[in-house]
N, C-alpha and C positions, 0 to 999 in steps of 0.2 A: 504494500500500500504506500512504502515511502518512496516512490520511484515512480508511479502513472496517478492520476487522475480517478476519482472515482465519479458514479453519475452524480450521487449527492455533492460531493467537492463543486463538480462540474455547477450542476443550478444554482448552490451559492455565489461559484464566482459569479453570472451571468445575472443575475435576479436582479432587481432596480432595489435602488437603494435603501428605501424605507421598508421593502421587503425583508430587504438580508436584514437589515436593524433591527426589526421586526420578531427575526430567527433568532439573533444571537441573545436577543433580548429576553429570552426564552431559555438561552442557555447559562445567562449570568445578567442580574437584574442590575451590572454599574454600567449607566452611561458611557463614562469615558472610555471602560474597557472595548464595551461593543462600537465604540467609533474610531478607536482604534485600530481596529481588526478589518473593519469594513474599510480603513483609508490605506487597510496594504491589500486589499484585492488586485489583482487575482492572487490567486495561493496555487503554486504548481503541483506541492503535495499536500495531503492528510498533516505531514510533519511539518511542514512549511508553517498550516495553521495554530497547528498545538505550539510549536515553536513560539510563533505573534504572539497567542493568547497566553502564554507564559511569562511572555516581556511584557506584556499588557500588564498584569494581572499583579506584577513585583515591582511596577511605577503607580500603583494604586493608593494613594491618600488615604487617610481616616474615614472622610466621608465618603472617598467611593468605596472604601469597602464597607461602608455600613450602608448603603445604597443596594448594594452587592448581596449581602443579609439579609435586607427588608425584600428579598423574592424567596427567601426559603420559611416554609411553617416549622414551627418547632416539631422535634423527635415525634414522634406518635400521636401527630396531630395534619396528617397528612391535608393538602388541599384540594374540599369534593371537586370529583369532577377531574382533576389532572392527575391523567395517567402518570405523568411522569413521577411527579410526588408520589403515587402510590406506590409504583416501579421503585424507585429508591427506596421506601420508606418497609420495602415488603418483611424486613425480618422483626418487625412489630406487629405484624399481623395474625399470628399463633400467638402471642403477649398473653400473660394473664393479668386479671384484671389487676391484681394487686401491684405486679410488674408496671403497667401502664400507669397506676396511680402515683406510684413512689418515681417514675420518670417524668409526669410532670408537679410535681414538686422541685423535683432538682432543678427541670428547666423553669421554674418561678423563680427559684432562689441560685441559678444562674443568670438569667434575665436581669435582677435584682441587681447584684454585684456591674454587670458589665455593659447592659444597657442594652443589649441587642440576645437576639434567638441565638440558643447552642449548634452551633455548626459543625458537622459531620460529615465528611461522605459516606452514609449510610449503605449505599451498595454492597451487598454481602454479609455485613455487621448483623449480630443478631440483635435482639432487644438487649439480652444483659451485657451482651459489650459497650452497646451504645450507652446505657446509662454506668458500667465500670468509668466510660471514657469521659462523663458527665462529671462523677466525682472525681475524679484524678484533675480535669481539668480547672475546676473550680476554686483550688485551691491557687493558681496562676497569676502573675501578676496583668495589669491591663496590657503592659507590652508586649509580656510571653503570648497570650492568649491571642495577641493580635496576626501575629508570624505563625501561630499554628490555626488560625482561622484562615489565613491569606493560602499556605499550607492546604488545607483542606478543600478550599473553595476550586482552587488548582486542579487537585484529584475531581471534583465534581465537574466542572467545567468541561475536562480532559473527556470523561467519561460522554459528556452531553455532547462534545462537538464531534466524539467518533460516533455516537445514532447518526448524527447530520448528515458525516460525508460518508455517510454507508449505508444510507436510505436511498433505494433503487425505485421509490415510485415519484410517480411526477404530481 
């Protein structure tokens, strides 16, 4: 994939611009990231892209990565209706209820401390990893926690832009 083009790569490059903004917006809720990305099209590879979105993504400000935050719902609180939340959020969905209740507490009295949703890339994770990761991280100072959300969002991102350029319908 890092040496040709794929179809999905392909309609991104070609799609009008408030389009692609549109996509990317989808893939990570910071402005600046997504304008970015759209002002180095075309991308010759799959790599090309993750590459940009990775330089994106580590010139990112406070507020756009808290920009960036405000498109993801907290841990086990997935958003109706978006597959993709659901898609990530899937190893909360066997949860027991007690599990679910005691993970969001954490994410209240993380939210509390740091001002924004507990950020994960939840893909794979099951529920008690995700809330292991809840308290280990909570203890964190605002700046650690900042570089491991930045960290994270990267892994999610990564994740969202390879559906994109590997989506074969039109």
């Amino acid at each position: 994939m890092t040496t040709t083009s794929t179809p999905g790569l392909a309609r991104f490059n070609t799609s009008q611009d408030d389009a692609a903004l549109a996509v990317l917006h989808e893939v990570c809720a910071s402005s600046a990231w997504g304008s970015k990305l759209l002002a180095q099209r075309p991308y010759a590879t799959a790599e090309d892209l993750f590459t940009a979105s990775d330089a994106a993504l580590a010139e990112l400000g406070v507020k756009d990565l808290e920009e960036a935050m405000a498109g993801h719902p907290p841990i086990g609180r997935p958003k109706p209706g978006d597959p993709t939340s659901a898609r990530e959020q899937r190893g909360m969905a066997g949860a027991s209820e007690a599990l679910k209740a005691e993970l969001l507490e954490l994410n209240l009295a993380y939210q509390e401390k740091f001002g924004h949703v507990f950020l994960i890339c939840a893909t794979g994770a099951t529920g008690e990893q995700m809330r292991d990761a809840v308290k280990t991280r909570i203890g964190n100072t605002a700046e650690e926690e900042r570089e491991i959300v930045r960290t994270e969002l990267g892994k999610i991102n990564r994740i969202r832009l390879t559906r994109l350029v590997e989506e074969d319908k039109d």
